[in-house]
C-alpha positions as CSV (number, residue, x, y, z in Angstrom):
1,X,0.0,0.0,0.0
2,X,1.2,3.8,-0.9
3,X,0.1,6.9,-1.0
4,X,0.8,10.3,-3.1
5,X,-0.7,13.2,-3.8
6,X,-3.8,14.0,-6.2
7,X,-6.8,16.2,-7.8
8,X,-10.0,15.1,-6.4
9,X,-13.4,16.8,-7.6
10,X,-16.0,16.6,-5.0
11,X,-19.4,18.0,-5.2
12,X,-20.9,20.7,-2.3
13,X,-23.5,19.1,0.1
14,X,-26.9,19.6,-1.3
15,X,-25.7,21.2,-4.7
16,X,-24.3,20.5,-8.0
17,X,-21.6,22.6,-8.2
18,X,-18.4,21.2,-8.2
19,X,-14.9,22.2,-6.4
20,X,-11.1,20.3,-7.0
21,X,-9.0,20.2,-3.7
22,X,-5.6,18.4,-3.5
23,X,-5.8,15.6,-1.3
24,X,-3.7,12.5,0.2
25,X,-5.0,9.7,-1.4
26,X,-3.9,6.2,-0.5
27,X,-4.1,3.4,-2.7
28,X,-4.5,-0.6,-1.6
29,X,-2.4,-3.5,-2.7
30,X,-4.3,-3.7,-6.0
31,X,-3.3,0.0,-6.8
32,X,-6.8,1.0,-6.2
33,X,-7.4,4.6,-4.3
34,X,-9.5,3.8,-0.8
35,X,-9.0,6.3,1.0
36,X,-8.2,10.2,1.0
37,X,-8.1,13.5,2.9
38,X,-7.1,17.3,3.3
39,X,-3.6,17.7,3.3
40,X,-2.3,18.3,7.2
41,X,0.1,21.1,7.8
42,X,4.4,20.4,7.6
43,X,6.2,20.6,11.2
44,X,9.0,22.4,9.7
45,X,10.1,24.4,6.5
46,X,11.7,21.7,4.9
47,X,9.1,19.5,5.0
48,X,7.0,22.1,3.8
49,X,9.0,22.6,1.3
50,X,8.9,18.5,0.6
51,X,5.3,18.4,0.7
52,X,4.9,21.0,-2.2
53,X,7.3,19.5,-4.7
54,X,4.4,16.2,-4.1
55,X,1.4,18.3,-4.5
56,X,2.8,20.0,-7.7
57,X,3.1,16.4,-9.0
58,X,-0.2,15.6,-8.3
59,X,-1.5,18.3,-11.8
60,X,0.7,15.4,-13.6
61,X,-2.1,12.6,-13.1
62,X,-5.9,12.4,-14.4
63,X,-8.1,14.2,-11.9
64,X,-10.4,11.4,-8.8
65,X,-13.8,12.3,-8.7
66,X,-15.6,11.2,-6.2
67,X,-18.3,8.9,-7.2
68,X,-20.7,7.3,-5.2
69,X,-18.4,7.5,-1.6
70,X,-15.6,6.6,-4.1
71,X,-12.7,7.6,-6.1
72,X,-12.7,7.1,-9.8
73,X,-10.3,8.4,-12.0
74,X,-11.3,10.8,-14.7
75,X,-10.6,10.1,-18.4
76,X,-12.3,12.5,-20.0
């Protein structure tokens, strides 16, 4: 199991309209995401620092929308 950074689209409670955050999304041993959430604050420059070159890598992957409770990965 892993984890990395990514583009999720979520929808607002009760509405239609959409939002993208980047979240931690962690993946089980079939490479599948199962989990994810907001991203929690670095305990030191550096790792701030760390932590951003990940997130800029998440714009490199297709977007997760979440589906249903679950991720799915966008191809459009």
């Amino acid at each position: 199991m892993y984890w990395n950074y990514r583009v999720v689209e979520d929808k607002y409670p009760k509405s239609d309209k959409s939002y993208f955050e980047i979240c931690e999304v962690h993946y089980d041993k079939n490479h599948v995401p199962h989990a994810w959430g907001e991203i929690m604050p670095a305990e030191s420059l550096e790792d701030l620092k760390d932590d951003y070159e990940y997130m800029r890598k998440a714009f490199e992957s297709p977007v997760l929308k979440v589906v249903d409770g679950k991720l799915v990965e966008v191809t459009e």
